[in-house]
N, C-alpha and C positions, 0 to 999 in steps of 0.2 A: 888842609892838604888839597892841590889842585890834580883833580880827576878830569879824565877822558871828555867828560860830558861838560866840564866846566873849561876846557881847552875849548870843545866846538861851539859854545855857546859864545865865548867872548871872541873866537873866529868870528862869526855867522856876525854879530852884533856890530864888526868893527864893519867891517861892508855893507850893513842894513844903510846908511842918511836915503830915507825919501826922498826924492828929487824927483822935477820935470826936466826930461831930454830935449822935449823940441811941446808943441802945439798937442803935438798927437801922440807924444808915447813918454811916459812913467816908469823911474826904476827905483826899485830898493822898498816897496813896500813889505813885503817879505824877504829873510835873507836865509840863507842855509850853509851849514857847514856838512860834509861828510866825511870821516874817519877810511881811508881806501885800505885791502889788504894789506899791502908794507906798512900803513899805520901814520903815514902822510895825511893832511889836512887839505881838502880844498874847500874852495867857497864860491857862492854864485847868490843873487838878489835874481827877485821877478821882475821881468821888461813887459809893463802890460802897454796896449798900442787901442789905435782905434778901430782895428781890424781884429782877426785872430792870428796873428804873425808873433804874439808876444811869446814869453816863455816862463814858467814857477821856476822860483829859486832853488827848487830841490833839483830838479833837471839839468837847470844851468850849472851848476855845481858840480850833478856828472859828468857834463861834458867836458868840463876843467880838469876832470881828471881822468878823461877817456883819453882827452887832448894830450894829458902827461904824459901816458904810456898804461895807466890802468887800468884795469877792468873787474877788480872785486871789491865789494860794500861791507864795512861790517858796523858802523854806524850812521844814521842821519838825524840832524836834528836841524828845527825851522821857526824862526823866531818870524811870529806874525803882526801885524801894524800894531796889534795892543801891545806888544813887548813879552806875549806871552808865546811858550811852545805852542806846538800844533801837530796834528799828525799830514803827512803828505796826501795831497788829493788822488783821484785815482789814477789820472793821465803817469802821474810821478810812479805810483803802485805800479802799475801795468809796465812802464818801461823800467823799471827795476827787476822784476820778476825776470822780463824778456832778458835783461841783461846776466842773470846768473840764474837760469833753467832749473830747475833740480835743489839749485841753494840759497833762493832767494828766502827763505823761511826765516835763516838764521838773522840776516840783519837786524838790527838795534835800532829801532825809533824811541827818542824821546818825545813821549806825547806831554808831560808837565814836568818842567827845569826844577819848579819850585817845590812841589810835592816829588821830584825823582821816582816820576812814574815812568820807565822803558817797558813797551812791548818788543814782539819781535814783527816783522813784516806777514811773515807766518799766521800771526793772530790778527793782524789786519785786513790779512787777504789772506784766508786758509782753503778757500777752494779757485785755483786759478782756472780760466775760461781752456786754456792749452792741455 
């Protein structure tokens, strides 16, 4: 039976191909799927550069679907170069939080696909700086 987490994984997965863009900038070593309020799917890969102008796949993700029209998380998951989950860095933490003040605790990271280990953002970042 195909679950939530097995929708965003094989999302995330079909957008991961590694590729070089140009000389100076790299996409798709990480890719991310996130599950939004209505329950809609988006996705986004990391753009890393030779500068810091690039962007994590969990971010770029959001913004795919900040772009749609939404604005609430209730799953993420990130498939990294090894093929394996990961949990999102902090830059990703921190604008997540910023993004749902108050209810950023409850989202759903998949930190291992394989083992179907989910935390919540909450136990990843249980004391926010704000």
């Amino acid at each position: 039976m195909e679950t939530i987490w097995t929708k965003l994984f094989e999302a995330a997965k079909a957008v991961q191909r590694p590729r070089d863009i140009s000389e100076r900038i790299s996409a798709g070593g990480v890719a991310a799927a996130v599950e939004s309020g209505s329950g809609k799917l988006y996705t986004g890969v990391c753009i890393d550069t030779s500068s810091s102008l690039g962007i994590c796949a969990e971010r770029n993700a959001l913004f795919n679907m900040i772009t749609n029209g939404e604005d609430e998380i209730r799953r993420v998951l990130a498939i990294m170069p090894d093929g394996k989950t990961g949990a999102p860095c902090g830059a990703c933490r921190e604008f997540m939080a910023q993004l749902m003040p108050g209810r950023y605790q409850s989202v759903e990271i998949m930190l291992d696909y394989e083992r179907e280990r989910v935390v919540t953002l909450g136990e990843l970042t249980p004391e926010w700086w704000i």
